[in-house]
Residue, then its C-alpha position, 0 to 999 in steps of 0.5 A: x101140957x099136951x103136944x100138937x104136931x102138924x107136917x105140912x108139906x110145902x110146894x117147894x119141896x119143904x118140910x115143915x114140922x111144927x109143934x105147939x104146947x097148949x094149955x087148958x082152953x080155959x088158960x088165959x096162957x094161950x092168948x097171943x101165943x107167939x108163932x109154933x117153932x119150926x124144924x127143917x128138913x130141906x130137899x137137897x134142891x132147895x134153897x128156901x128156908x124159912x128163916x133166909x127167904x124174904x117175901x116179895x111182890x108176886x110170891x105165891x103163899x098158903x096161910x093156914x091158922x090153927x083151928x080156922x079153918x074158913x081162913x086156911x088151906x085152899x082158902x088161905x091162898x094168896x099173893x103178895x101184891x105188887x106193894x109187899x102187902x097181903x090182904x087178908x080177911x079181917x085183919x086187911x092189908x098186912x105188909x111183909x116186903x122183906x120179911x122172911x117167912x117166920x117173920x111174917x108168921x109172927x106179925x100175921x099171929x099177932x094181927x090174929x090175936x084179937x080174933x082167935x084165941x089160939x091165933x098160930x099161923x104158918x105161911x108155905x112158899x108156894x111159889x117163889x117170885x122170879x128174882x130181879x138181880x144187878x150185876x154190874x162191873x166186869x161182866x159181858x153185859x152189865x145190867x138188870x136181870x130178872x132171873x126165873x126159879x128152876x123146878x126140881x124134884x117138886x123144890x125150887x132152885x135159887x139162882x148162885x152168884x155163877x149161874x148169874x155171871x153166866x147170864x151176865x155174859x159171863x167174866x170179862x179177862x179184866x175181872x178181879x174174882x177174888x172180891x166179888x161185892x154182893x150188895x144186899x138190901x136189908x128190910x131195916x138199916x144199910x145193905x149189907x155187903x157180902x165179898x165172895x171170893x171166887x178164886x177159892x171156889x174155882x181152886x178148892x171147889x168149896x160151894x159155900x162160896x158159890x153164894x145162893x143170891x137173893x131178889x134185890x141183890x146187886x152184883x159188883x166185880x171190880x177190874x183187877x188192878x194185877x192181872x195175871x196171865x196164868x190165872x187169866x188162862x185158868x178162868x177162860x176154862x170156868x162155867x162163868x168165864x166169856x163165851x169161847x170163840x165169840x169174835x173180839x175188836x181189837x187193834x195191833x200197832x206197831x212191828x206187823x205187816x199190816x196193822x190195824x182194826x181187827x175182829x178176832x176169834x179163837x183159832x177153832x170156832x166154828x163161825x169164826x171172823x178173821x180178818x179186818x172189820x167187815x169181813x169174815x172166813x168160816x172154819x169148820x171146826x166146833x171145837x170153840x177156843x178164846x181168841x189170842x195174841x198169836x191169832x191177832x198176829x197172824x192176822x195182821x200179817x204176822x210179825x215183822x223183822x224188827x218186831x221185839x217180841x219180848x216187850x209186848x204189851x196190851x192195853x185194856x179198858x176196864x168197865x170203871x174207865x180205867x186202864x190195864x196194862x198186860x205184858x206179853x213175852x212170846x219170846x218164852x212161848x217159843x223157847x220154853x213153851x210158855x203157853x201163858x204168854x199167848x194172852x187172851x184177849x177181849x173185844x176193846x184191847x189194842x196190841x202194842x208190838x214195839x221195834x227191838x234194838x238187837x236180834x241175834x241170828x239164832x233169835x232171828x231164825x226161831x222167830x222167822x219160824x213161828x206160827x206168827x211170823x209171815x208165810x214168806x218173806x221177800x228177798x231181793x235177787x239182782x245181777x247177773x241171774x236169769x229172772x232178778x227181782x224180788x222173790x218170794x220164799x218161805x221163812x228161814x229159806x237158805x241163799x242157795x235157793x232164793x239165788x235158784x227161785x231167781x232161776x239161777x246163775x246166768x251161765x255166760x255172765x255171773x261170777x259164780x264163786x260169791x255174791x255180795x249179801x246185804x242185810x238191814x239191823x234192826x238199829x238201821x245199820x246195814x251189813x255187806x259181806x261176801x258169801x262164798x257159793x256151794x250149792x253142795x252145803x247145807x243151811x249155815x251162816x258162812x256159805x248158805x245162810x238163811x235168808x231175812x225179809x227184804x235182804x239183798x242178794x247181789x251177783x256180780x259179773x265174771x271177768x270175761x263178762x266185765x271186760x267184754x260190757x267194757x269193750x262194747x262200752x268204748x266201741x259202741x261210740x264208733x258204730x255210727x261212724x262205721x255205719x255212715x262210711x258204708x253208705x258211701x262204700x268206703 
């Protein structure tokens, strides 16, 4: 029984072998003979073989029927209309919404049957349709999206379930990429339901689960129910992640100076928005990072005294209506350098920054020191000093220099060997101590302590002092007296 091999090259880059067996013209063998088989040989940018892609209204094919040629080549080109059916000579309107490319060679030779005696057809993909996808759940912007094929090296690139999140505008910090749910409608029966999971294609780098998506496929990323700051980082760095350095709204309560609404963008963005809503301050560097915890405290003023960075929390919407609740522990950020604990956030999250119980002095200093804690603090300076009131320093500033940023001790009146320091706890006690003064120590607890946001230094007057205000308190009352037996000369 002799052999016929055809090559068709395809406009999509795909080459298509084809061989059939064919009896004696005379055989009756030949009659309705079923569609040729088919080898593949796919250029490396393809993604349309035949037996996966399914044809759809605005594919661009070429039909070519063995020894027709009046109905093949140039001839045998057409579109598939907007309903899913071709129409073809002699046979008419012939439907193939859904079919894949062997399928609708089969039912096209079948139709042909009754008018050739050698009715083989092989369909070529000349043109692929733009794909019409749903991604929904939590992405930037769920919806409808109509994605175009990409062109390379004479094949056809399909859209991946990545490149779509990208258009999507990307995963939000609430997505669970562990079970993407891809639902593909199938041409007979219920859609079938495919979970990709995307943590194993970010870890091991497998392309397999960088799933090739279909014309009708719609895209479902559920809200993680556990998230998990370490891998919420991870996937910040992903080609599908949110756009870096894109200002968020959020709000922070509780223990900061200001709180509030915020817009919130990454510390490095060039068009960067800090402040409250409305306004905004450029930076100059292109360098784009996604906006954090840290940054919506500074902006807000930074954190107060009383703030426990410990038992921060963070409040997230999901897509579905549902709510998320993130702890934060910057704590271990600032004693082990936890970087993990600087939580990314996203446009709808409130901080929630509560009032600790009890701070220790080493705490309390560490903490005044960080990147989000205010750049000064007030401390209050009354008594006997040359400009008493409130003075502003830098955190951790020692009492020695907030006494001389109230222009220091009033030589003629103060007591200079102490002053009274007044110090509030975060369980609302107040502390007074007397601190002994030597401007020749260091920073230390017990002669030269650093100064906490509104403390109280008190400086008391010298005995000279004391007993000279006593004096003119129980003269001053003479004084008219005095003044009233001048006029008389007396």
């Amino acid at each position: 029984m002799p052999i016929n091999f055809r090559v068709l090259a395809s406009a999509t880059g795909l080459t298509l072998l084809t061989f059939t067996a064919v009896a004696h013209p005379a055989s009756s063998a030949t009659r309705g003979l079923s569609s040729p088989g088919t080898l593949y040989a796919l250029n490396s940018s393809t993604a349309v073989p035949s037996d996966t892609y399914t044809l759809g209204a605005g594919d661009r094919i070429q039909i070519d029927i063995f020894d027709a040629p009046e109905y093949s080549g140039d001839r045998g080109r057409t579109q598939v209309l907007v309903d899913g059916t071709l129409n073809l000579p002699l046979v008419g309107n012939v439907s193939v919404k859904g079919m894949t490319l062997r399928q609708a060679e089969a039912e096209l030779s079948k139709r042909y049957a009754r008018y050739f005696k050698r009715s083989i057809v092989t369909i070529t993909l000349l043109s692929a349709r733009p794909l019409t996808i749903g991604i929904l759940g939590e992405v930037g912007r769920p919806g409808t999206y109509t994605i175009p094929l990409a062109t390379q090296d004479g094949g056809t690139q399909f859209p991946t379930l990545t490149r779509a999140l990208q258009t999507a505008g990307g995963i939000t910090q609430a997505a669970d990429v562990r079970r993407v749910e891809i639902r593909r409608p199938q041409r007979v029966g219920p859609p079938q339901i495919i979970t990709v999971d995307l943590w194993n294609y970010f870890q091991s780098g497998n392309l397999q689960s960088d799933l090739t998506l279909r014309d009708g496929d719609s895209v479902f990323i559920a809200a993680n129910p556990n998230p998990n700051l370490a891998e919420s980082l991870q996937l910040a760095d992903t080609t599908f992640a949110a756009e870096k350095g894109k200002p968020v709204n959020i709000a922070i309560v509780g223990e900061v100076f200001r709180p509030g609404a915020y817009v919130v963008a990454g510390a490095n963005s060039k068009n960067a928005v800090a402040g409250s809503l409305g306004s905004t301050a450029a930076v100059t560097s292109t360098n784009d990072k996604p906006p954090t915890v840290t940054q919506a405290i500074q902006i807000a003023g930074g954190i107060k005294p009383l703030a426990d960075i410990r038992k921060i929390q963070i409040r997230r919407l999901t897509r579905a209506g549902g709510q998320q609740t993130i702890d934060v522990d910057l704590m271990k950020l600032l004693q082990a350098g936890d970087v993990q604990q600087d939580a990314i956030l996203q446009t709808g999250d409130t901080i929630t920054i509560p009032t600790a119980t009890s701070i220790s002095a080493a705490e309390a200093s560490k903490i005044a020191s960080a990147s989000f804690s205010p750049d000064i603090i007030r401390v209050n300076v009354v008594g006997e000093v040359r400009q008493p009131g409130v003075v502003q320093v830098p955190p951790n500033t020692p009492l020695n220099q907030a006494l001389l940023a109230a222009g220091g001790f009033d030589n003629r009146r103060a007591k200079k060997n102490s002053v009274e320091l007044i110090h509030l706890n975060p369980d609302g006690t107040v502390v007074r101590r007397k601190v002994a003064i030597d401007f020749s120590k260091g920073i230390n607890d017990q002669t030269n302590p650093a100064m906490q946001n509104n403390d109280i230094i008190v400086v008391g007057r010298s005995g000279l002092a004391a007993f000279g205000d006593t004096i003119g308190n129980v003269l001053n009352p003479l004084f008219p007296l005095a003044s009233f037996l001048n006029i008389f000369g007396l």
